[in-house]
ZAFI-85274 format. One record per residue: x, z, y of N, C-alpha, C in turn; residue in three letters. Coordinates in Angstrom, 2 decimals. Layout:
n.px, n.pz, n.py, ca.px, ca.pz, ca.py, c.px, c.pz, c.py, r
X, Z, Y, X, Z, Y, X, Z, Y, ALA
...
This chain:
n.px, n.pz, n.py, ca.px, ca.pz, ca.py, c.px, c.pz, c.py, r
-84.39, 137.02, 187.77, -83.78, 137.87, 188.77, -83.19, 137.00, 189.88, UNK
-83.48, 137.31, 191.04, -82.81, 136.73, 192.21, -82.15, 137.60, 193.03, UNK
-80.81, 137.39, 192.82, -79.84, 137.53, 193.79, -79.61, 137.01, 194.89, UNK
-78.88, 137.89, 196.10, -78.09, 137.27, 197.48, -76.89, 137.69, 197.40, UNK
-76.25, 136.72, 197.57, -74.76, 136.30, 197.37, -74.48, 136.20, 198.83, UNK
-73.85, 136.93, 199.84, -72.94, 137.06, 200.90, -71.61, 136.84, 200.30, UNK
-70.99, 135.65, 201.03, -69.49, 135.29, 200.73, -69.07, 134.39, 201.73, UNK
-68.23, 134.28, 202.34, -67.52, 133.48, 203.30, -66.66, 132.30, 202.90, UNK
-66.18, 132.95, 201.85, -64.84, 132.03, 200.87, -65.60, 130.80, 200.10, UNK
-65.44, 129.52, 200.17, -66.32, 128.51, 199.45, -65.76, 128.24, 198.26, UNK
-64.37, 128.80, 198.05, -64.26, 128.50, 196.43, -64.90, 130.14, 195.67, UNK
-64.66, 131.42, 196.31, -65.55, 132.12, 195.58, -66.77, 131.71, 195.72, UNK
-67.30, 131.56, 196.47, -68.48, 131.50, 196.37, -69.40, 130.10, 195.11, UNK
-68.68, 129.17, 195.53, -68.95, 128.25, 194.50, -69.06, 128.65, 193.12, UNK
-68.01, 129.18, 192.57, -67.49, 129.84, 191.22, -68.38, 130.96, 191.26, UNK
-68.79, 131.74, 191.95, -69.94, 132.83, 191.40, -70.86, 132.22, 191.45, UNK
-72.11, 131.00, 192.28, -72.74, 130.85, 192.29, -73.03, 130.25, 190.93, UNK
-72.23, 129.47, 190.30, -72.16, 128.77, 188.98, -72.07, 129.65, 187.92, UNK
-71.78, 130.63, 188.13, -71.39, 131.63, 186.84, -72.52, 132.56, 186.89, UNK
-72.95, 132.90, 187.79, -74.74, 133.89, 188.41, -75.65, 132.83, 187.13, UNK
-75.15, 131.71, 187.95, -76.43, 130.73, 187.47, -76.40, 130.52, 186.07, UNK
-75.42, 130.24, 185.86, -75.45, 130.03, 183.98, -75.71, 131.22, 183.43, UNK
-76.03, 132.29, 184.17, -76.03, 133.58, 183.36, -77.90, 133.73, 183.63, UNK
-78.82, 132.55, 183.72, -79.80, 132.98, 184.20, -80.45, 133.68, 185.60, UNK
-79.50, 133.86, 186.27, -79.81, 134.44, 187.80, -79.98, 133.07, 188.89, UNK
-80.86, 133.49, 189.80, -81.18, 132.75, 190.74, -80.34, 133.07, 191.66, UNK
-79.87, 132.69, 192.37, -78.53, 132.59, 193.47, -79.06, 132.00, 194.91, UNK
-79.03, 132.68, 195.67, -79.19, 131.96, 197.26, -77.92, 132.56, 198.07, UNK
-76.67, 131.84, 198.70, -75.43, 132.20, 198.69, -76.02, 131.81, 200.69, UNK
-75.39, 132.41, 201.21, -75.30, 132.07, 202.56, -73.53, 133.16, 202.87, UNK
-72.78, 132.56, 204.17, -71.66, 132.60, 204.34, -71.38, 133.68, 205.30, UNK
-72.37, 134.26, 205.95, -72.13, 135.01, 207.25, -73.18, 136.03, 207.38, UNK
-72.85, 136.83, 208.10, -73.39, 138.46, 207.76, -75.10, 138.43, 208.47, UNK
-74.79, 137.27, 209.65, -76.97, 137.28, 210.39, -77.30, 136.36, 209.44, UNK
-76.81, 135.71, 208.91, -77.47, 134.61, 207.81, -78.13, 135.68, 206.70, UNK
-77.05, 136.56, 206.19, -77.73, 137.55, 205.35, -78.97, 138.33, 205.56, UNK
-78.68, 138.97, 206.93, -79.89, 139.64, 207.90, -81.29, 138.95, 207.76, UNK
-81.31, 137.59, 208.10, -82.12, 136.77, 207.56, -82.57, 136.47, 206.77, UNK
-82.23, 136.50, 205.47, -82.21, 136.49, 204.18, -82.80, 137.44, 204.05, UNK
-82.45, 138.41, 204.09, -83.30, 139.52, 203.33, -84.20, 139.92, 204.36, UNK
-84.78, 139.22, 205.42, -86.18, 140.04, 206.27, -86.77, 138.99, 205.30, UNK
-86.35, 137.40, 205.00, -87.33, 136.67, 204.40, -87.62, 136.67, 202.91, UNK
-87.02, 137.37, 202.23, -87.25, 137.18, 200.56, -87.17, 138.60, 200.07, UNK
-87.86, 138.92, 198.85, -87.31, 139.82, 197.90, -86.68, 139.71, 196.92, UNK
-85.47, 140.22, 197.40, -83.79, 139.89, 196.60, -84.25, 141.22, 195.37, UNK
-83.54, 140.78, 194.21, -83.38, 142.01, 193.16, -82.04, 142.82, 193.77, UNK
-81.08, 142.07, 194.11, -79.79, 142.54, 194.56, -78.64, 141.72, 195.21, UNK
-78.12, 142.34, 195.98, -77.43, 141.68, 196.96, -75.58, 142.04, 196.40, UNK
-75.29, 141.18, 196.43, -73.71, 140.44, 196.26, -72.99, 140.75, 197.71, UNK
-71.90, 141.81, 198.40, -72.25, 141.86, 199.46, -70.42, 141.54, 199.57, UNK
-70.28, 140.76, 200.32, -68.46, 140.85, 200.95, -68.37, 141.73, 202.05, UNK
-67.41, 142.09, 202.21, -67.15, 143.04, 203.98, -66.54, 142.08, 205.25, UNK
-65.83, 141.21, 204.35, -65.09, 140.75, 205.90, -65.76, 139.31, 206.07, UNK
-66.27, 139.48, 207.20, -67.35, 138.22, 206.67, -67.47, 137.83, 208.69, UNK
-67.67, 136.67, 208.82, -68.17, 136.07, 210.26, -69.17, 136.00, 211.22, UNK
-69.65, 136.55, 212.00, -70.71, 136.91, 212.46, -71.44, 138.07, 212.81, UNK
-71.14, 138.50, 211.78, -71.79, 140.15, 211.23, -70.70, 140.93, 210.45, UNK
-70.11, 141.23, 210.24, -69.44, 142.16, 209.41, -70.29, 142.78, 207.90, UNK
-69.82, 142.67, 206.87, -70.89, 143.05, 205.75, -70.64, 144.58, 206.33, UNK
-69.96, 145.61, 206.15, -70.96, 147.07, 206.51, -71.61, 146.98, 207.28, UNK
-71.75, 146.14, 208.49, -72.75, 146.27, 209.71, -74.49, 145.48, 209.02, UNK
-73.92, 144.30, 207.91, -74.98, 144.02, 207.17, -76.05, 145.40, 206.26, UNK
-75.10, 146.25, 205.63, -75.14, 147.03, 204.85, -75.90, 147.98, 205.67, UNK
-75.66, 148.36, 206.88, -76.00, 149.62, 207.34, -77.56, 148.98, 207.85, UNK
-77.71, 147.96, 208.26, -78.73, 147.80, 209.09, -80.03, 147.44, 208.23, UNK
-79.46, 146.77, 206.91, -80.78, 146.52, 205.69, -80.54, 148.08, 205.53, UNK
-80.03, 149.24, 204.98, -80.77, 150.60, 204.72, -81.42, 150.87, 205.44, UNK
-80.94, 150.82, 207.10, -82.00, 151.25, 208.05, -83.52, 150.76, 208.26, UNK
-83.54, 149.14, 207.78, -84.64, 148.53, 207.51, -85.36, 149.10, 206.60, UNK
-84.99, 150.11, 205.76, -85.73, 150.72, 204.51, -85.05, 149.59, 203.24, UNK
-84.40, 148.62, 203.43, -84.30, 147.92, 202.47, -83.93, 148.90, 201.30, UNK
-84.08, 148.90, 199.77, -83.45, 149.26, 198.41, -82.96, 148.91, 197.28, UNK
-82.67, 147.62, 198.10, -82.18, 146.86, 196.82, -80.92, 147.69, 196.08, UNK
-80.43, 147.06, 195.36, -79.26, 147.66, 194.82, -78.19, 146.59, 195.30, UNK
-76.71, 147.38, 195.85, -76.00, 146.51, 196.69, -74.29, 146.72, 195.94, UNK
-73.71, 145.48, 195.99, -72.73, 145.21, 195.12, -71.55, 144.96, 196.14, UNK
-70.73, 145.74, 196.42, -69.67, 145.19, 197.26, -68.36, 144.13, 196.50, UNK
-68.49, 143.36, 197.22, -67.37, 142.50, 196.46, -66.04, 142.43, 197.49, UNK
-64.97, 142.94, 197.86, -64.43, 142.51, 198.89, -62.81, 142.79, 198.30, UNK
-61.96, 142.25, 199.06, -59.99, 142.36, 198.58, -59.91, 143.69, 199.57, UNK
-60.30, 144.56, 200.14, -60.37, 145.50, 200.59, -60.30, 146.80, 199.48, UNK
-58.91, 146.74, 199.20, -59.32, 147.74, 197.95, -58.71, 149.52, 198.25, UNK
-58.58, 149.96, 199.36, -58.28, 151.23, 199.55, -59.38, 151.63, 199.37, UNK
-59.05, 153.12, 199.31, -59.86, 154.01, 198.74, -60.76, 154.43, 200.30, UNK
-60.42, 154.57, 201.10, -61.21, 154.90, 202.37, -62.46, 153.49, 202.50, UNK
-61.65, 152.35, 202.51, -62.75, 151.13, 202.45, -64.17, 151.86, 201.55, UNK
-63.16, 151.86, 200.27, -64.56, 151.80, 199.26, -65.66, 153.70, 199.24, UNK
-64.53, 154.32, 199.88, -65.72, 155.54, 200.15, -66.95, 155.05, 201.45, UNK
-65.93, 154.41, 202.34, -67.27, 153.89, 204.03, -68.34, 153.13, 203.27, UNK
-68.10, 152.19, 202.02, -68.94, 151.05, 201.80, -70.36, 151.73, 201.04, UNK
-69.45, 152.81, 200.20, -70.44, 153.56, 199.39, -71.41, 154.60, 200.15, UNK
-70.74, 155.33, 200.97, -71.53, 155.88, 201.97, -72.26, 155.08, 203.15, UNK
-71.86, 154.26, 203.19, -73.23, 153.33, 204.27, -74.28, 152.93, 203.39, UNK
-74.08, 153.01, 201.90, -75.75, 152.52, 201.24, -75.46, 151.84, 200.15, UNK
-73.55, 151.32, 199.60, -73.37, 150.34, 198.42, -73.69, 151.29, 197.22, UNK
-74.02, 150.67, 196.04, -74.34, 151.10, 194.75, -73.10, 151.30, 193.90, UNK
-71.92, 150.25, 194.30, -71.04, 149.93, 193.56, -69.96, 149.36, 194.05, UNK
-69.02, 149.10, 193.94, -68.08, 148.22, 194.92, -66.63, 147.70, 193.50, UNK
-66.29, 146.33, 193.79, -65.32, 145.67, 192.56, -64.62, 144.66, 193.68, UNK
-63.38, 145.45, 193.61, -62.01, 144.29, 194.43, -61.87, 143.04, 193.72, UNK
-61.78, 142.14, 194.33, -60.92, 140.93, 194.31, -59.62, 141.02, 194.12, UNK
-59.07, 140.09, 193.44, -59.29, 139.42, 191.96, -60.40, 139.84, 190.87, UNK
-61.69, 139.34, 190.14, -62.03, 140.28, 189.55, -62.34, 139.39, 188.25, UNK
-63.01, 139.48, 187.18, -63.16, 138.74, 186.01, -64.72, 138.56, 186.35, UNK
-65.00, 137.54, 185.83, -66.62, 137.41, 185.78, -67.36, 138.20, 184.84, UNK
-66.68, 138.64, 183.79, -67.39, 139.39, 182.66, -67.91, 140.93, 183.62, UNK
-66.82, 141.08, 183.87, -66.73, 142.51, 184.48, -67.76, 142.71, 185.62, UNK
-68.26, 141.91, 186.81, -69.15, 141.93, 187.64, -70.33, 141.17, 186.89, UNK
-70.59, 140.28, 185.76, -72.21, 140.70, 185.25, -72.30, 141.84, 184.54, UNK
-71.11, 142.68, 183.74, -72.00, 143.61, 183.52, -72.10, 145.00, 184.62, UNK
-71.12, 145.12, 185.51, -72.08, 145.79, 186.62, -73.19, 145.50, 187.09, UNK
-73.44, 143.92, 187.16, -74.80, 144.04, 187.77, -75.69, 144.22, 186.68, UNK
-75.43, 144.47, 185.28, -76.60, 144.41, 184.26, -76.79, 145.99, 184.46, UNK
-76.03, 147.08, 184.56, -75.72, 148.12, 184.76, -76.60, 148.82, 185.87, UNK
-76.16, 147.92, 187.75, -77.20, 148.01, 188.50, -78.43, 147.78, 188.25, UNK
-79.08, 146.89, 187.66, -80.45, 146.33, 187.73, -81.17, 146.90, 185.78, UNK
-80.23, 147.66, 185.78, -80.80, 148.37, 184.60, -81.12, 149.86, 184.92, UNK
-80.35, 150.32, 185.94, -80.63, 151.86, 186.56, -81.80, 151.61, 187.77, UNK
-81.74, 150.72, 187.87, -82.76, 150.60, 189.61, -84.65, 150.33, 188.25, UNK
-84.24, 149.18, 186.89, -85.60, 149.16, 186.34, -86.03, 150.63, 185.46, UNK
-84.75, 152.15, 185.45, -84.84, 153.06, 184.54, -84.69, 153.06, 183.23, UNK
-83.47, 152.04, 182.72, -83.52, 152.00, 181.79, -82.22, 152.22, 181.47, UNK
-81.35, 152.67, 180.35, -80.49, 153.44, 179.87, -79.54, 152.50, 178.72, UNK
-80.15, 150.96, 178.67, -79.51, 150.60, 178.09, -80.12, 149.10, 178.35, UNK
-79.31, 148.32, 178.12, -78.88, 146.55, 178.35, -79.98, 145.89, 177.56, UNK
-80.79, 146.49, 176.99, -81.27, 146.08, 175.90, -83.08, 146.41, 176.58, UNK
-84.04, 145.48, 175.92, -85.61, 145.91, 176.22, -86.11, 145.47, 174.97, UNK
-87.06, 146.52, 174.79, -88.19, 146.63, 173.56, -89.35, 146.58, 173.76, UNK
-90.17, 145.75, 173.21, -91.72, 146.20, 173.51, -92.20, 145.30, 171.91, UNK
-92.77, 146.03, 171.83, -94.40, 145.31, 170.73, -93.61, 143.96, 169.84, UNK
-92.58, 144.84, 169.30, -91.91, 143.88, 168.07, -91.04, 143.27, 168.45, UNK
-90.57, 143.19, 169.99, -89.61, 141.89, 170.73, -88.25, 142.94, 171.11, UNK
-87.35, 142.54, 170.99, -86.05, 143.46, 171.23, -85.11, 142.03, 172.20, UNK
-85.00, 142.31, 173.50, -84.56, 141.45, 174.32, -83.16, 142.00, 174.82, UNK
-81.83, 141.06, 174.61, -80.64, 141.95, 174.64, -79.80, 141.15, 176.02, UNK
-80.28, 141.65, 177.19, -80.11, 141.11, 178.51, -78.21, 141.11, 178.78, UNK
-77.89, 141.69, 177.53, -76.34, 141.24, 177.83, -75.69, 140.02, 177.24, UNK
-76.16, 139.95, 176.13, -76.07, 138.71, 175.18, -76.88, 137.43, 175.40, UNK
-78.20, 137.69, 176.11, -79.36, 136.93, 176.48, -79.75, 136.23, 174.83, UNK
-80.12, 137.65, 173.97, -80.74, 137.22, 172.89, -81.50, 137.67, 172.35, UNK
-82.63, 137.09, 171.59, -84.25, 137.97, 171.22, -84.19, 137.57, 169.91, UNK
-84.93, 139.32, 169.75, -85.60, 139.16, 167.97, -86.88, 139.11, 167.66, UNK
-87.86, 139.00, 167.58, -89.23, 139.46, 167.63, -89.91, 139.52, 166.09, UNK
-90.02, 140.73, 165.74, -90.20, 141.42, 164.27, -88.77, 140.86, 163.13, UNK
-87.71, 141.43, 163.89, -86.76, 141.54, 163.11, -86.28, 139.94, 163.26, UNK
-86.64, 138.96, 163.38, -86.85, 137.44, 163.46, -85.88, 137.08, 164.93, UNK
-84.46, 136.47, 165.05, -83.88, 135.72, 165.81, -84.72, 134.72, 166.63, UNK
-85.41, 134.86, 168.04, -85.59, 133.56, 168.48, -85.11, 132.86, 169.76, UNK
-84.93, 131.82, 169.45, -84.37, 131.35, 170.25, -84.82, 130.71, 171.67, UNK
-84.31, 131.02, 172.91, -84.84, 131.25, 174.10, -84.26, 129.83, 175.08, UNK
-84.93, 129.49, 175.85, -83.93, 128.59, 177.02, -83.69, 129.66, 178.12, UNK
-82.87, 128.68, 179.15, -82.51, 130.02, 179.68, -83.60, 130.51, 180.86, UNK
-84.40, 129.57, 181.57, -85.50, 130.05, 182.02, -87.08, 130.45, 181.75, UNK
-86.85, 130.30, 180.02, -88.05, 130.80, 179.49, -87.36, 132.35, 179.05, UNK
-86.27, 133.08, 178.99, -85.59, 134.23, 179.16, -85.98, 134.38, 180.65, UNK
-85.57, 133.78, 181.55, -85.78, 135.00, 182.66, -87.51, 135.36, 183.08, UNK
-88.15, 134.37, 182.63, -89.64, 134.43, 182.71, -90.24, 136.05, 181.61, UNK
-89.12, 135.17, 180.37, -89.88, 137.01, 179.75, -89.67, 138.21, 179.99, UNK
-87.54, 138.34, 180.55, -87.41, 139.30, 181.41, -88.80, 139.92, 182.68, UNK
-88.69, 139.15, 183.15, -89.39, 138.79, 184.38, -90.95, 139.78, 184.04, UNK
-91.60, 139.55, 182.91, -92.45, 140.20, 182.43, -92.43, 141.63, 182.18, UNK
-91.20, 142.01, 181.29, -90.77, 142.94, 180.82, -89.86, 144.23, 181.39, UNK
-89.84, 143.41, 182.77, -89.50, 144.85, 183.63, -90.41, 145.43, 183.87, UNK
-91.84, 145.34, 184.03, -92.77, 146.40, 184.61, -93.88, 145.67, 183.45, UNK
-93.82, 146.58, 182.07, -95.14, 145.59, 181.44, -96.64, 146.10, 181.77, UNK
-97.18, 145.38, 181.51, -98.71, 145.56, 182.09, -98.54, 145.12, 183.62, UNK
-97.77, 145.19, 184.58, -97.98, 144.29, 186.00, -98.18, 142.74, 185.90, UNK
-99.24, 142.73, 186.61, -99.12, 140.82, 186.94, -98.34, 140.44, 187.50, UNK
-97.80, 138.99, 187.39, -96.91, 138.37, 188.17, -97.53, 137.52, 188.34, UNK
-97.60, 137.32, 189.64, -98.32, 135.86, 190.29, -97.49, 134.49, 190.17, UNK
-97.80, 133.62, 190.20, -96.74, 132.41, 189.91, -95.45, 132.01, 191.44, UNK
-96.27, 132.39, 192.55, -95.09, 132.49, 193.04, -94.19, 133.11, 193.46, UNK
-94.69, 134.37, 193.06, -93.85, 135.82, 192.40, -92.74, 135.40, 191.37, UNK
-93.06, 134.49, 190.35, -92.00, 133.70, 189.10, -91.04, 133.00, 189.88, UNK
-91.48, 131.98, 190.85, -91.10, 131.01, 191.51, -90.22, 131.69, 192.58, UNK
-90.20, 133.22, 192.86, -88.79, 133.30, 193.57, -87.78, 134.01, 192.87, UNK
-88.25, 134.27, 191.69, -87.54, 135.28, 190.55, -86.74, 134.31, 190.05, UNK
-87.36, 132.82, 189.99, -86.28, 131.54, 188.85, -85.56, 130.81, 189.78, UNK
-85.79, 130.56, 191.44, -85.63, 129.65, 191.65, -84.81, 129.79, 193.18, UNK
-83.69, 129.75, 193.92, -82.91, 129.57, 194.94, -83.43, 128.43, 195.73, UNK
-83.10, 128.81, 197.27, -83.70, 127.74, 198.01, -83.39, 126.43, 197.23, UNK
-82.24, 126.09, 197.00, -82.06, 124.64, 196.66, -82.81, 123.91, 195.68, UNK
-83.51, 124.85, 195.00, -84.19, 124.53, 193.78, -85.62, 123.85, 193.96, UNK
-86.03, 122.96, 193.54, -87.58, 122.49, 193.69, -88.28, 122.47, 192.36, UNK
-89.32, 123.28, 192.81, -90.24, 123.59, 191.57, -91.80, 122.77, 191.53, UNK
-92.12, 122.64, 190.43, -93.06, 121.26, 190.54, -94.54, 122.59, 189.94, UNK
-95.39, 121.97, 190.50, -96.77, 123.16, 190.56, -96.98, 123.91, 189.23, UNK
-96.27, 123.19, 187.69, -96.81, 123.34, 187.10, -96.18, 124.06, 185.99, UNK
-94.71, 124.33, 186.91, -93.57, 124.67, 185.88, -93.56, 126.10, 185.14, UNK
-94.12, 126.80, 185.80, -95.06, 128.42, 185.42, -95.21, 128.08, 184.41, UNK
-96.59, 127.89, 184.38, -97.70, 127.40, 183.30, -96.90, 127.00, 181.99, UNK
-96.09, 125.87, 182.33, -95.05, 125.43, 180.90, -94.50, 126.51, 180.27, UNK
-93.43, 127.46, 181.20, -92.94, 128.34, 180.57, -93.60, 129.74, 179.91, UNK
-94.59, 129.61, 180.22, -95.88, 130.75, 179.21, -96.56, 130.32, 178.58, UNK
-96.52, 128.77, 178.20, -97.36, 128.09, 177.20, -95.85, 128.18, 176.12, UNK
-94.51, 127.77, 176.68, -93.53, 128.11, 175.32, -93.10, 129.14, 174.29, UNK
-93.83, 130.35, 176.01, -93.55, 131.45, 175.20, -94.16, 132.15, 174.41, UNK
-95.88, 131.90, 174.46, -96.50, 131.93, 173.77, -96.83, 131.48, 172.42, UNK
-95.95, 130.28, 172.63, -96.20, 129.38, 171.10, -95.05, 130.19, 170.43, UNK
-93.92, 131.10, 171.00, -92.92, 131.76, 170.05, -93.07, 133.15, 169.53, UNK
-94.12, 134.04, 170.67, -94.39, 135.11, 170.04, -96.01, 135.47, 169.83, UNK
-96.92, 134.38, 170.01, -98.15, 134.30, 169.96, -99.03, 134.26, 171.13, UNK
-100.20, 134.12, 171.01, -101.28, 133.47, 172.19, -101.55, 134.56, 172.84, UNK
-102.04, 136.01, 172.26, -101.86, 137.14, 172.99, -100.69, 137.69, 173.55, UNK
-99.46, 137.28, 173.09, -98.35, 138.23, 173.81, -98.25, 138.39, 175.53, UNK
-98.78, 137.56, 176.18, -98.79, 137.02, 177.43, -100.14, 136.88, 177.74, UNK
-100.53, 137.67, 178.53, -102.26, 137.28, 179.18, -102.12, 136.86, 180.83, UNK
-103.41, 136.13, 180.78, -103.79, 135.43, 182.03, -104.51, 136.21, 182.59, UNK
-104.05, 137.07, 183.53, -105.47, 137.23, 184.74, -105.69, 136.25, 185.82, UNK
-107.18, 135.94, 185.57, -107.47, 134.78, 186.10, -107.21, 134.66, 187.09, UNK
-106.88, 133.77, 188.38, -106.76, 133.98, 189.52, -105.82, 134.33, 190.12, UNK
-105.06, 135.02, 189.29, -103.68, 136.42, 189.82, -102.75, 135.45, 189.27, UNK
-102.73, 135.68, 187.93, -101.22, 135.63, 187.40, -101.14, 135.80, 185.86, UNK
-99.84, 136.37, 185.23, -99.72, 136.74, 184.20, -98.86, 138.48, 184.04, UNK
-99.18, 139.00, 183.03, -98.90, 140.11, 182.50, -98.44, 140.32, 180.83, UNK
-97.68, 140.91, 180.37, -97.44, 141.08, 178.82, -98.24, 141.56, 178.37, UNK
-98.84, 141.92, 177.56, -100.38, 142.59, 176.63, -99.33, 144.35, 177.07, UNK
-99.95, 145.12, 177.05, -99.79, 146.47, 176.28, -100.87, 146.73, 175.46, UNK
-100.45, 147.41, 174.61, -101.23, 148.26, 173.65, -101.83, 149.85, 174.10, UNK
-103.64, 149.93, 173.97, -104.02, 151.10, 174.76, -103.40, 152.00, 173.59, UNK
């Protein structure tokens, strides 16, 4: 999953970007509201991290102008703006959700597990398919009753699968799902992480369409 992190503040921002990240999320943090604008004409974000009082742009003026773009991501207000009029304007210009400052880190991943669990239709923190029970709050898998144990970007690769099974994912479809600008990915790092995951839940669990990409098996 890749997130955009709008934040102005460099010690929040630091401290979420580190805490996103250890939680398996890809993080691309920029400080100012056209930087954001930018951001999202150039990438497909899963969800956006959004502050309000921000330099340049104002985050509602960010907010209003990605809906008008058609954008749909799912949008997270983070701001010390905590009246109740703030958080009705934020929600009615297009936010999903909105959490004042001071906040706990526990508490904003599981809103966003919450967001990005209603936007994939699913009703609970948890994914099942074909013997594998993947518990996206805990970031822990069973596969036929059997504990296995995951790294943390061979988890977001199977996530990554398991939001839409049967779709291909092309590799550099993976490569913006794992990886933030800062990150450098070497041609071959795909490939590794579906050769690991294969050796944990078998050679079919994961198919190659040639040319394209990869997909999880379904069963006709």
């Amino acid at each position: 999953m890749r997130l955009l992190l709008v934040e102005d503040d460099p010690m929040i921002g630091e401290s979420l970007v580190d805490g996103l990240r250890g939680e398996s999320y890809a993080v691309d943090w920029v400080r100012d509201g056209r930087e954001a604008g930018l951001a999202l004409d150039g990438f497909d974000y899963d969800l956006m991290l959004l502050d309000l009082g921000l330099p340049g742009l104002q985050g509602m003026d960010v907010l209003r102008a990605a809906r008008q773009r058609g954008a749909d991501l799912p949008v997270l207000i983070i701001t010390a703006r905590d009246g109740t009029p703030a958080r009705v304007a934020g929600l009615d210009a297009g936010a999903d959700d909105y959490l004042v400052k001071p906040f706990d880190l526990d508490e904003l991943l599981a809103r966003l597990r919450a967001l990005l669990r209603r936007r994939g239709g699913r009703t609970r923190s948890v994914i099942e398919h074909g013997g594998l029970i993947l518990d996206l709050a805990s970031h822990e898998a069973t596969f036929d009753g059997v504990p296995v144990k995951l790294a943390r970007r061979e988890f977001s690769v199977l996530r990554a699968l398991l939001d839409q099974p049967g779709k291909v994912i092309t590799k550099s479809q993976f490569e913006e799902k794992l990886y933030g600008w800062d990150s450098e990915v070497e041609s071959n790092t795909v490939d590794v992480y579906i050769y690991q995951l294969r050796k944990k839940f078998g050679a079919q669990f994961i198919q190659t369409v040639r040319g394209v990409g990869y997909k999880i098996r379904v069963a006709p």
